[in-house]
N, C-alpha and C positions, 0 to 999 in steps of 0.2 A: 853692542850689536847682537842680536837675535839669530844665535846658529843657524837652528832651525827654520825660520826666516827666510835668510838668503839661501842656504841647499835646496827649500820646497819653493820659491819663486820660479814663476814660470820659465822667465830668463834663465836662470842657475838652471834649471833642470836640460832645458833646450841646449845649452852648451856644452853641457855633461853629456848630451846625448851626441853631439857632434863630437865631442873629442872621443868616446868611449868606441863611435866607429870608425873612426882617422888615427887612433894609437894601438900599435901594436900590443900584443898580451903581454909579452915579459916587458915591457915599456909603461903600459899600462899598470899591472902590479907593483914594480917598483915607484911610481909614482903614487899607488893607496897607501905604501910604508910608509914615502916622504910625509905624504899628509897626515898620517896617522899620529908620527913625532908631532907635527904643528900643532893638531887638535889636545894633544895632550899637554902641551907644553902652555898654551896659550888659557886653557882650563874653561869652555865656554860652560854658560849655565847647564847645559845640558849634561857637562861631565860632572857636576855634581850629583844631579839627578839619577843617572848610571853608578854615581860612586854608593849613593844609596841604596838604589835597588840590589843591587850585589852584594853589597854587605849583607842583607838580610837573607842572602841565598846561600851566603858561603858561611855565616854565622858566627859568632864572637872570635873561634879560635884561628878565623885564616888572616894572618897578619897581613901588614901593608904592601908586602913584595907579592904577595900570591892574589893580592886587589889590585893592587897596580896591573899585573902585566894583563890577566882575566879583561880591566878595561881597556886596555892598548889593543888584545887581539878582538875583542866589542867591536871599537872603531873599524880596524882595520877590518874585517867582515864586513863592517857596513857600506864601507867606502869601495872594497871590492864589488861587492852584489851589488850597487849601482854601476858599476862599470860592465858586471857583464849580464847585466840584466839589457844597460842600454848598447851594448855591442851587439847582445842576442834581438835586438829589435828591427834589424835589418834581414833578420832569417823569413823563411816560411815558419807559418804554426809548427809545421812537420818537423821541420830542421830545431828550431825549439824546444821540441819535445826530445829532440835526443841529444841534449846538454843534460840531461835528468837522469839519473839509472834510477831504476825500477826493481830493488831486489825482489826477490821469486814471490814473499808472503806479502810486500805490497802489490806486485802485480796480479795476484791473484783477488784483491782486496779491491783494488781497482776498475776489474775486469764485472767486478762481481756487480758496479754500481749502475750495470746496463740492466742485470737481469734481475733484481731485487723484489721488481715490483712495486717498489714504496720508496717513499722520501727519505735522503741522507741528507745529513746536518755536517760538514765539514768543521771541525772547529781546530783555528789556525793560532799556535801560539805565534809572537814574532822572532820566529828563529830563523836563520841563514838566510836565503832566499827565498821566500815566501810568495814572491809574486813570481818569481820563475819556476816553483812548483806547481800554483794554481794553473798555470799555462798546461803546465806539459800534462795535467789531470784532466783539464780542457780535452783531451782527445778522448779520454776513456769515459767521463761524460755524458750522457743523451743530452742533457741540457742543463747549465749552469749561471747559478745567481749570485752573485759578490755582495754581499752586506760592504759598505764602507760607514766612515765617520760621515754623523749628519753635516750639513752644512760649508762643505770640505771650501776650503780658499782656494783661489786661484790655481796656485802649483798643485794642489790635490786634484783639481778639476785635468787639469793634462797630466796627471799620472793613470787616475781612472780613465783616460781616453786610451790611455795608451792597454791597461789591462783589459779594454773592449777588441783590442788587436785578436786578442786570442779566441775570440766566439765568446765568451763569458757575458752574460748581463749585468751591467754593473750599476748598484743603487745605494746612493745616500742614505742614508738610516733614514725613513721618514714613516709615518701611517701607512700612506701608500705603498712604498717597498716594503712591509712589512705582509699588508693583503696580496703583495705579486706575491712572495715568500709564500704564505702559509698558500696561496692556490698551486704554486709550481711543487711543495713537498706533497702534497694532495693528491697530485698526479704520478709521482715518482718521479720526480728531478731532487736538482742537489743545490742546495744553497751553502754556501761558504762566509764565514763570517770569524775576525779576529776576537778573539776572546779572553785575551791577557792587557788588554790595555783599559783602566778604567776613562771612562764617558760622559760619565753625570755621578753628580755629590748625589744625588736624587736615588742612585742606585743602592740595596742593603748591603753590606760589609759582609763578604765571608772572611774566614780563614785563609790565607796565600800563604806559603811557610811561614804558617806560624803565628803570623801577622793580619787583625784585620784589613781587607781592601777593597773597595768600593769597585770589584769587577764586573764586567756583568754577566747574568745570567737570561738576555732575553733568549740565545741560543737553547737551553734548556725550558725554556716555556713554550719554542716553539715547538721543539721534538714532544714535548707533552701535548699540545694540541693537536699536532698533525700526527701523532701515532710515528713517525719520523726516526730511523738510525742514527745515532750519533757516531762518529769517529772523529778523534785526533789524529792530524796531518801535519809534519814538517818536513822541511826542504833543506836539509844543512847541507856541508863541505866537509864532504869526508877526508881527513886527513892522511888517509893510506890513497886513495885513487888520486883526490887534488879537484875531484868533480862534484855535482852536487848531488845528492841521494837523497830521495824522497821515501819519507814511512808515513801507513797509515794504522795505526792502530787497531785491534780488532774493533769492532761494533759494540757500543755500550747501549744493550733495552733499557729501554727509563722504567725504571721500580713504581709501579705508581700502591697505592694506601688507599686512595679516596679523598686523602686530606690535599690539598693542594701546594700550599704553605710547606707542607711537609716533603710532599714530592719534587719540590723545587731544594729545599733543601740538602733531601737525601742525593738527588743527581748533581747537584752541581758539586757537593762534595767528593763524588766519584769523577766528572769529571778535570775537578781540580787534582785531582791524586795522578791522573793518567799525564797531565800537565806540568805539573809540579817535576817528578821524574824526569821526562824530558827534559825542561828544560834545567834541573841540575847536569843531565850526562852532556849537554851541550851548554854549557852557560858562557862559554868562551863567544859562541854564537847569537844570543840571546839579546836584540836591540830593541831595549824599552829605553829611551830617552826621554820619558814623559814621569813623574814622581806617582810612585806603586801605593808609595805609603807617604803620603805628604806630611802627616803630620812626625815623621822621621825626618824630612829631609828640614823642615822647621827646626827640628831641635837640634 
């Protein structure tokens, strides 16, 4: 059986979403722990997949005990932020947005995305809650576009329905979402788009710790077209409040050369460096379930 399969069925997700607002929080949580033993114990495809990407983050010298638990608290992260992402689904936008804190230099960063003037490129590694970040940014905002996976199946189809809850535009990787994109950064709006999970074999390998990987970089060609700010945004579970804390990076200007090849090059290596960072200080939080480096998880 297909983890990922049944959690992203529409079914799976609609149940989740009924029990996450019919169980109480400390009932709710302890219940992410019980599953968390199952998931590991049971070992679906997916926790190898995780078992590899983390190995190559935490690198030759962190032994089995400090991989192990790194993927236990993975799961359980995952399996929380679905509960209170679908608990926070029954709120107002408003009420939503204040499950989020906002320290001082993201609020300020934030605040800044009204008066810019020019298009921001959001680029979202997948750490903590990521879709209950994009919400609570949703406020600060003039107007906002979700890059997703092209083609998304079913259960992806009522998840994006559900990130449309929050005023966001939400579009499937397609030509066309790509011409909304470059007109809305054009005008100064904000498009948001995942950028740690590769997409297509079709795409060129950078360097990811270390390692090449077939990430992508259309986020970077488009901040080079549309003249566009880029920043890095995550939404972790800060372990001193217990809530979720949203940071945005300062603003990365794209280096341009004249060479193009080269300008894609040099930025995306900057923004893998801003990326990278993150997600070692949070890698306890970090859910790629999809193989970073396939040709690792082969061997």
């Amino acid at each position: 059986m297909n983890l990922q399969h049944v959690v992203n069925s529409p079914s799976t997700l609609r149940l989740m979403m009924f029990l996450s607002q019919h169980i109480p929080e400390g009932i709710g949580y302890r219940l992410a722990s019980l599953l968390t033993g199952v998931v590991c114990r049971a070992k679906p495809a997916v926790y190898r997949s995780l078992q590899v990407n983390l190995s190559q983050v935490l690198g030759p010298n962190a032994g089995p005990q400090i991989l192990n638990r790194t993927m236990r608290q993975v799961f359980y992260h995952a399996i929380r932020g679905y509960y209170d992402l679908y608990r926070a689904m029954q709120l107002s936008p408003e009420e939503r947005a204040t499950l989020v804190e906002f320290p001082k230099a993201t609020r300020e960063i934030a605040h800044s995305l009204k008066r810019m003037g020019r298009g921001t490129l959001l680029a979202f590694p997948h750490l903590g809650s990521f879709d209950l970040g994009g919400q609570a940014l949703a406020t600060y905002a003039p107007e906002i576009q979700v890059l997703t996976l092209p083609n998304p199946p079913p259960g992806f189809q009522l998840a994006n329905e559900l990130r449309r809850r929050s005023g966001a535009k939400v579009t499937p990787l397609s030509s066309a979402a790509l011409r909304q994109a470059i007109r809305l950064l054009r005008r100064g709006g904000v498009v948001s788009v995942a950028v740690d999970r590769p997409v297509s074999d079709l795409d060129e390998p950078f360097s990811f710790f270390g390692c090449p990987a077939r990430v992508p970089s259309g986020h970077v060609r488009l901040a080079l077209k549309t003249d566009a700010a880029m920043m890095v945004a995550y939404c972790v579970l800060s372990p001193e409040t217990h809530r979720y804390t949203m940071y945005i990076e300062p603003p990365l200007e794209m280096v341009r050369t004249g060479n193009r090849d080269e300008e894609v090059w040099i930025n995306m290596r900057r923004v893998l460096d801003v990326l990278e960072a993150a997600i070692r200080r949070w890698l306890e939080q970090w859910q790629m379930f999809v193989p970073v480096w396939p040709e690792l998880l082969e061997a």
